[in-house]
C-alpha positions in Angstrom: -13.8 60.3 -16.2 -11.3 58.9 -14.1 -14.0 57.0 -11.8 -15.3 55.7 -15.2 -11.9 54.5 -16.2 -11.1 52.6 -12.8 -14.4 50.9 -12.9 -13.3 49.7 -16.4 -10.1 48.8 -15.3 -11.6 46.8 -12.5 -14.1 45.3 -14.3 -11.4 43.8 -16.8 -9.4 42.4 -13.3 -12.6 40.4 -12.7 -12.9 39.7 -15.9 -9.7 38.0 -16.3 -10.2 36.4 -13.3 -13.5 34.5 -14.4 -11.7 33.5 -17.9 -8.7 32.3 -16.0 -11.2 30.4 -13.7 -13.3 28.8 -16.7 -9.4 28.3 -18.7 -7.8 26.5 -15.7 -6.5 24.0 -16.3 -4.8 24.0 -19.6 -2.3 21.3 -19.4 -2.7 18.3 -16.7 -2.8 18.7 -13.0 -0.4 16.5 -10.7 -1.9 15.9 -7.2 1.3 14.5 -4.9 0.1 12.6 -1.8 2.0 12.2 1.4 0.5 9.0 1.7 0.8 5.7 0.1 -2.0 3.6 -1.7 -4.4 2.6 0.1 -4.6 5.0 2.4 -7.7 6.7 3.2 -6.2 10.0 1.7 -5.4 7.6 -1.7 -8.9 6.1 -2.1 -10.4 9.9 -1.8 -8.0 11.7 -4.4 -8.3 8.8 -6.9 -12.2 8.9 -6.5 -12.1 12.6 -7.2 -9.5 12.8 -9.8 -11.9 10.4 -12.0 -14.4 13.1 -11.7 -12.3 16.1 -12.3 -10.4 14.9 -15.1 -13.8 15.0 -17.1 -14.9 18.4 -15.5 -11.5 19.7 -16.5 -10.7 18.1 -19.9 -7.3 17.2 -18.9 -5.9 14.4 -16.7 -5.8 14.4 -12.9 -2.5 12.3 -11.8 -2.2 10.9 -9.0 1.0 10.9 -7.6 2.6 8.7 -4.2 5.1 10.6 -2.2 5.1 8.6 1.3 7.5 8.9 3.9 9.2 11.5 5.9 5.9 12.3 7.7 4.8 13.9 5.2 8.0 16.3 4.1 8.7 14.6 0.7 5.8 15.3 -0.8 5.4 18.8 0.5 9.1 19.6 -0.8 8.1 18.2 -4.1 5.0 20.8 -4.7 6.9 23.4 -2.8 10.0 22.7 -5.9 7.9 22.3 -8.5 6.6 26.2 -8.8 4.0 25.0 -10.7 0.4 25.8 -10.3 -0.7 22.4 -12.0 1.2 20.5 -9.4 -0.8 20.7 -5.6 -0.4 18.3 -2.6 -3.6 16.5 -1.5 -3.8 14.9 2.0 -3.9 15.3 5.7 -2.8 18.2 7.2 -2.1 16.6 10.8 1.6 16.1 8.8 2.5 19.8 8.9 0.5 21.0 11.6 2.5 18.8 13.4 6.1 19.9 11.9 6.8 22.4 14.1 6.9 19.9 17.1 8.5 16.8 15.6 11.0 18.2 13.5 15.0 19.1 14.4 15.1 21.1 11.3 12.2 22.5 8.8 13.6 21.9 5.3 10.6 24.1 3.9 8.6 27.7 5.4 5.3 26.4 6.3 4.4 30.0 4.5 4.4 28.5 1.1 1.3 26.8 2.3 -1.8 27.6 0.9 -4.9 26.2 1.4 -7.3 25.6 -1.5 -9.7 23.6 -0.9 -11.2 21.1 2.0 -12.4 17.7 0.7 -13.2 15.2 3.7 -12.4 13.8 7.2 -10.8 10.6 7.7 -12.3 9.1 10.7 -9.6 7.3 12.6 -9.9 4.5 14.3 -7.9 2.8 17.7 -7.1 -1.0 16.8 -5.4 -4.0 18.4 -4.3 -7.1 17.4 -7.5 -9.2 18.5 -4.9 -12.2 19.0 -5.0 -10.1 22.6 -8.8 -10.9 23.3 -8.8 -7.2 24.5 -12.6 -6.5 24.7 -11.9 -2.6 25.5 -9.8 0.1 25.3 -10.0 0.7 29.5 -8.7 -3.1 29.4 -6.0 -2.7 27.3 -4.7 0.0 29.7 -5.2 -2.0 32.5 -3.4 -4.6 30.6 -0.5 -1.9 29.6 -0.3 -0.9 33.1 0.4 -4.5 34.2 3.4 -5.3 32.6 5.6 -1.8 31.6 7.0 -1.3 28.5 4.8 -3.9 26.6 2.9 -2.0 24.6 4.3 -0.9 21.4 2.1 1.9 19.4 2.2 3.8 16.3 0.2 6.0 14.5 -0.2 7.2 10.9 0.8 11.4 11.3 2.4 13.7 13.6 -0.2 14.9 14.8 -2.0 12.0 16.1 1.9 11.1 17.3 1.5 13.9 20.0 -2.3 13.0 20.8 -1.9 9.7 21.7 1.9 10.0 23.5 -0.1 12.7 25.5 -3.0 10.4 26.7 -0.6 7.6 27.0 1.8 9.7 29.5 -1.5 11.0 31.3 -2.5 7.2 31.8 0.6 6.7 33.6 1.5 4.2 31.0 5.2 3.1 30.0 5.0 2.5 25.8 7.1 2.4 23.1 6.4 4.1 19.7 7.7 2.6 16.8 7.8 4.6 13.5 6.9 3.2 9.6 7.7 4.6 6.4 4.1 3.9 5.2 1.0 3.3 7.6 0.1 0.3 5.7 3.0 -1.3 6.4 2.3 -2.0 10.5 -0.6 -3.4 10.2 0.8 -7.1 9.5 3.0 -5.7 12.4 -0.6 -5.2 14.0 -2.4 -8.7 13.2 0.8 -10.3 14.7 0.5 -8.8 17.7 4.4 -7.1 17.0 2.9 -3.8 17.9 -0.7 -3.0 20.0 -2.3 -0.3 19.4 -2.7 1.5 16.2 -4.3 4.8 15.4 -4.9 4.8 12.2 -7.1 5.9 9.2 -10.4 3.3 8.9 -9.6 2.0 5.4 -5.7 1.2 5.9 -7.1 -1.3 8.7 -10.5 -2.0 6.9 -9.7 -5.0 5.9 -8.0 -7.1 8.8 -10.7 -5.9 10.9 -13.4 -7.4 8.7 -11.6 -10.6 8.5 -11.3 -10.3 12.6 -7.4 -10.5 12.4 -7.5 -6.7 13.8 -10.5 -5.9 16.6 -11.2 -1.7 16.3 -12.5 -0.3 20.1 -13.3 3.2 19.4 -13.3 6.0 16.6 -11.5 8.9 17.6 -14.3 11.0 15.8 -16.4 13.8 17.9 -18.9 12.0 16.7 -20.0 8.2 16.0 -19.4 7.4 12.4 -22.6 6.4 10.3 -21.7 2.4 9.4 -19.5 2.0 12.0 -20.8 0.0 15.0 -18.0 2.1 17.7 -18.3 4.3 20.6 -16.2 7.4 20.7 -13.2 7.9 22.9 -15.4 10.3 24.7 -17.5 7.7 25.2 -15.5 5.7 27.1 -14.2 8.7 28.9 -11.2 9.5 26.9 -12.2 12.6 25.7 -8.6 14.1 25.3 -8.3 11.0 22.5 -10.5 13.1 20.1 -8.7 13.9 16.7 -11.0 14.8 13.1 -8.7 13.9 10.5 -8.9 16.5 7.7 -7.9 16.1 4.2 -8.0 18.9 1.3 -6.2 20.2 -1.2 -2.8 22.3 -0.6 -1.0 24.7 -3.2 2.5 26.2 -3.2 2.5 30.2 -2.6 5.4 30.1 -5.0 3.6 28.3 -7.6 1.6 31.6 -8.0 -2.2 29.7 -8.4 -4.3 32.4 -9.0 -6.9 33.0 -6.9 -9.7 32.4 -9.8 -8.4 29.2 -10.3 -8.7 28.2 -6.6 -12.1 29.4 -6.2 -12.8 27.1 -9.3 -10.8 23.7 -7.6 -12.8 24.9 -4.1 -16.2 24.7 -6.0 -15.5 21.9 -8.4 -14.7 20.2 -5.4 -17.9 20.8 -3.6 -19.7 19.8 -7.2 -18.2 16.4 -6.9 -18.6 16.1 -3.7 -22.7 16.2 -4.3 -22.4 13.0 -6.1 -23.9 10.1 -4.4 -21.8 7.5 -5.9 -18.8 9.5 -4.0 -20.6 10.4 -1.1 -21.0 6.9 -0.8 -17.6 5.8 -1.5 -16.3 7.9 0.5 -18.7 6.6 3.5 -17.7 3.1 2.6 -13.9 3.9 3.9 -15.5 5.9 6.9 -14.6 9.0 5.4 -16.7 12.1 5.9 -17.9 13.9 2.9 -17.2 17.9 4.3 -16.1 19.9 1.2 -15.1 23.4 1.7 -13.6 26.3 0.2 -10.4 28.0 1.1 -11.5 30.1 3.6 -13.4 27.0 5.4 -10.5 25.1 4.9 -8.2 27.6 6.9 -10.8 27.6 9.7 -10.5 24.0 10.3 -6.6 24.1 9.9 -6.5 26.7 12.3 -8.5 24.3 14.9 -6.6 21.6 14.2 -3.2 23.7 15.2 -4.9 24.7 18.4 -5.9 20.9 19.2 -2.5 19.9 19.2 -1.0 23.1 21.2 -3.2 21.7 23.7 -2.2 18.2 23.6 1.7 19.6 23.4 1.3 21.4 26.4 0.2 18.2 28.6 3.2 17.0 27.3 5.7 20.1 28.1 6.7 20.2 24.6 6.8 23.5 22.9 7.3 23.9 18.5 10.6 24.3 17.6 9.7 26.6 14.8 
């Protein structure tokens, strides 16, 4: 009798976990970025927010939160404590947090992952007022004259990357920091920084109008549409990064697991689309949906990319 009665009672869990699944969401769904328009991370969460709000039945909102590498936006789903409002974009941010910040104004605990949705390839660019025809000349170049060179990049993450290679190289460079990655790349086309690492679509533009000249993705592998070698290629295999992008929830908003299956799936649904697939190609994205479990896997790697490129560096996380 009482194995009868805990099988019912567990079929009822399960039960109310598929209605909750099939239910959510029942009143619109925020997803903050830590980006700014235009942004690789922005074209991808608008694309798919046009397709979930119909699979859903209730708006998907897109909501800008740049700046502060990435820490006002995650503060803002963190204080929300609301399961309808999750944080979409690129995890190099806080997977790099523990390294670049003095103090961590939120536990990296809270973070959950829910649901991978692409990579952003990333791209090395210069201002091609420089007639730099390669990345090995442009070192040569920064090696010339010390100090010269002025880089930035769009995360953390890729912050430690490229310092690292840049330090390996031997070469004296100065990093300057914007509020939005958008915003360097007129510094970029007037040659007032020269070298960006940056997401494909941010620099998209100034490249096809040859005002920015791209030498290499820092993709494992070469991008389909993209006429660049690696960094591996040209021997700069420590330059590698795979931007990932996915969907984030707040422990403390109390998502229930049913409902993050369902985002992890819906996701992968959309994803199938070849209207998004291509889309998402056409900003050098890569389509690689995956649940939460998948998504922790790649998190995981990416945390033990950038303990490698800290330790070149003798840096150690703070936290």
């Amino acid at each position: 009798m009482k194995k009868i009665l805990g099988f019912a009672v567990l079929g009822l869990a399960l039960l109310g976990g598929a209605v909750h699944a099939q239910s959510w969401p029942q009143k619109p769904v925020r997803f903050i970025l830590s980006l700014g328009p235009g942004s690789g991370a922005d074209i991808g969460a608008r694309l798919y927010a046009d397709r979930l709000t119909k699979m859903w039945g209730q708006p998907v909102i897109i909501d800008n939160r740049p700046g502060g590498d990435g820490v006002i936006a995650i503060n803002a789903v963190i204080q929300a404590k609301d399961e309808y409002t999750l944080l979409w974009g690129p995890t190099a941010n806080f997977v790099g947090h523990p390294y670049s910040l003095d103090k961590m104004s939120y536990d990296p605990n809270e973070l959950v992952p829910v649901a991978r949705v692409s990579g952003t390839v990333v791209t090395l660019g210069v201002p091609a007022s420089m007639n730099v025809a390669s990345l090995k000349d442009l070192l040569a170049e920064a090696k010339r004259k010390p100090g010269t060179l002025n880089w930035t990049t769009a995360v953390t993450m890729t912050d430690i990357i490229l310092e690292g290679f840049l330090k390996t190289q031997g070469i004296d460079a100065t990093q300057i920091r914007y509020k939005q990655p958008a915003e360097a790349v007129n510094d970029l086309v007037n040659n007032r920084i020269q070298l960006y690492s940056s997401a494909y679509a941010i620099v998209r533009a100034q490249a096809q109008a040859g005002r920015v000249k791209l030498l290499a993705v820092q993709a494992r592998h070469r991008v389909p549409g993209l006429d660049l070698p690696t960094v591996a290629e040209l021997g700069f295999p420590g330059l590698d990064f795979e931007g990932l992008v996915g969907i984030i929830a707040a422990r403390s908003s109390n998502l229930p697991e049913a409902a993050r299956d369902r985002i992890g799936a819906d996701i992968k649904a959309v994803s199938k689309d070849p209207l998004v697939a291509e889309r998402l190609a056409s900003t050098a994205q890569l389509n690689t949906p995956g649940d939460a479990a998948e998504f922790a896997a790649s998190i995981e790697e990416q945390k033990k990319q950038l303990a490698d490129s800290a330790k070149l560096l003798g840096v150690k996380p703070k936290f």
